[in-house]
C-alpha positions in Angstrom: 28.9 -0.3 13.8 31.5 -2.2 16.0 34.3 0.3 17.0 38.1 -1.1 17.2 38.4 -2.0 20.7 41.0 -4.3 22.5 40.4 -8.2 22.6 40.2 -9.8 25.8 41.8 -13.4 25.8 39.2 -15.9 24.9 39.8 -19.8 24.8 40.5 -21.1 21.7 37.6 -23.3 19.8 37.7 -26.2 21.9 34.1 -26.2 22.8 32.7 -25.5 19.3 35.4 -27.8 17.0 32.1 -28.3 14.9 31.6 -24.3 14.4 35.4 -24.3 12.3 35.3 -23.0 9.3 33.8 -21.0 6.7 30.1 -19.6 6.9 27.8 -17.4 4.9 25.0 -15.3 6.3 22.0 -16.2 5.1 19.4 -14.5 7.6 19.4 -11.6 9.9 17.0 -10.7 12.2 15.1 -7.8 11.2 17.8 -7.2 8.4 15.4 -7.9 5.3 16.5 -9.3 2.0 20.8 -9.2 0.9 23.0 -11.1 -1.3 24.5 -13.8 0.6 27.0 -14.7 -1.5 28.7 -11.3 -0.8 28.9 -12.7 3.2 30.9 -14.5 4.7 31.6 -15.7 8.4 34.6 -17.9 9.5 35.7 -19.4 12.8 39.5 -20.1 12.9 41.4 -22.9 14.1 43.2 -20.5 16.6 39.6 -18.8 18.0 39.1 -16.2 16.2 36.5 -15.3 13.6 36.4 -12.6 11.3 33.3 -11.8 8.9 31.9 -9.5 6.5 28.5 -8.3 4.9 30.0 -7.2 1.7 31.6 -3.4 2.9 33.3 -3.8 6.6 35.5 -6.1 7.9 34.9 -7.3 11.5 36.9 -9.9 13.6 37.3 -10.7 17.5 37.2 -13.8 19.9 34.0 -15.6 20.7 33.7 -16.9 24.2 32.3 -20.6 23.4 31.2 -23.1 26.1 29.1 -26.1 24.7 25.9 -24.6 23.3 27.0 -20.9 24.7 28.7 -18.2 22.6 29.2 -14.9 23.0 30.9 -12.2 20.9 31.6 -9.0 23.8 34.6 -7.7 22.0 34.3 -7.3 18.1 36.3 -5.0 16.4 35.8 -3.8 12.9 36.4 -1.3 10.1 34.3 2.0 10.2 33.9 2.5 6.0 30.5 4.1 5.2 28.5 1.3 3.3 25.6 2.3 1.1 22.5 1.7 2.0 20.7 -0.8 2.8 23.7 -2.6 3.3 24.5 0.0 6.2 21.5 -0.7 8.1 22.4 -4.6 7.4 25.7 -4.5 9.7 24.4 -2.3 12.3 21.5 -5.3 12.8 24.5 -8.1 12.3 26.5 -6.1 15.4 23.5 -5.9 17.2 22.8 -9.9 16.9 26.0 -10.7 16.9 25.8 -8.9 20.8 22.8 -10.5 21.6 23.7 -14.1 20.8 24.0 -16.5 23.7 23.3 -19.4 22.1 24.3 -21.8 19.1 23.2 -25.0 17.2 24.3 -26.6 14.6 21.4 -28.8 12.2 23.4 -30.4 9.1 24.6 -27.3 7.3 22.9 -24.9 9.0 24.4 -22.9 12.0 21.8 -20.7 14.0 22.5 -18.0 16.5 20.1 -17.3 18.9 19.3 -14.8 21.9 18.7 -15.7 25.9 15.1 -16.8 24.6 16.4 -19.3 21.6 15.3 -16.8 19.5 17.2 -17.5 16.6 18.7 -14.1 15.7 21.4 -14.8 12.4 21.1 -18.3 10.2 24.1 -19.6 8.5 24.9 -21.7 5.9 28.1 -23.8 5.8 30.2 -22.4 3.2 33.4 -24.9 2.0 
């Protein structure tokens, strides 16, 4: 899991405007089969996000430059989830560390790896 760390300064969303808002996580790589209603992902208007699986909290400052996004500093609580959900945020982190790239198709937000491997799928949420 993501430890509490400090934030570096990131730029606020200019460069992903069209990521604001609320998400829910609808596909993990490698993660397997969760209730999506229980997730939720959400870029604020000042550049953060913060999101959760259902058990820990994570938030931080995604580095966004057109189509590029990264997410180097993440911090989040350290509660002991049951499983699988466990297993479930330790694959979220690692995608989540491993994204370089986004698109956006209609409703659907996809985060993907230096390959455009998509790595975590997103529904729009409000």
């Amino acid at each position: 899991m993501v430890a509490l760390v400090a934030l570096a300064a990131a730029p606020a969303l200019a460069d992903g405007d069209a990521l604001t808002g609320k998400w829910r996580v609808e596909q993990v790589r490698d993660g397997g089969a969760f209730d999506a209603s229980k997730t939720s992902f959400e870029f604020l208007p000042n550049g953060r996000m913060a999101a959760t699986l259902g058990c820990n909290r994570m938030m931080g400052e995604p580095a966004i430059h057109g189509d590029k996004i990264s997410f180097s500093q993440v911090a989040g609580t350290r509660m002991a989830c049951p499983p699988p959900l466990d297993q479930l945020e330790w694959k979220f982190s690692a995608a989540l560390e491993a994204t370089r790239t986004y698109r956006i198709e209609g409703a659907k937000l996809t985060f993907a790896d230096e390959k455009n491997e998509p790595l975590i799928v997103f529904r729009r949420a409000d």
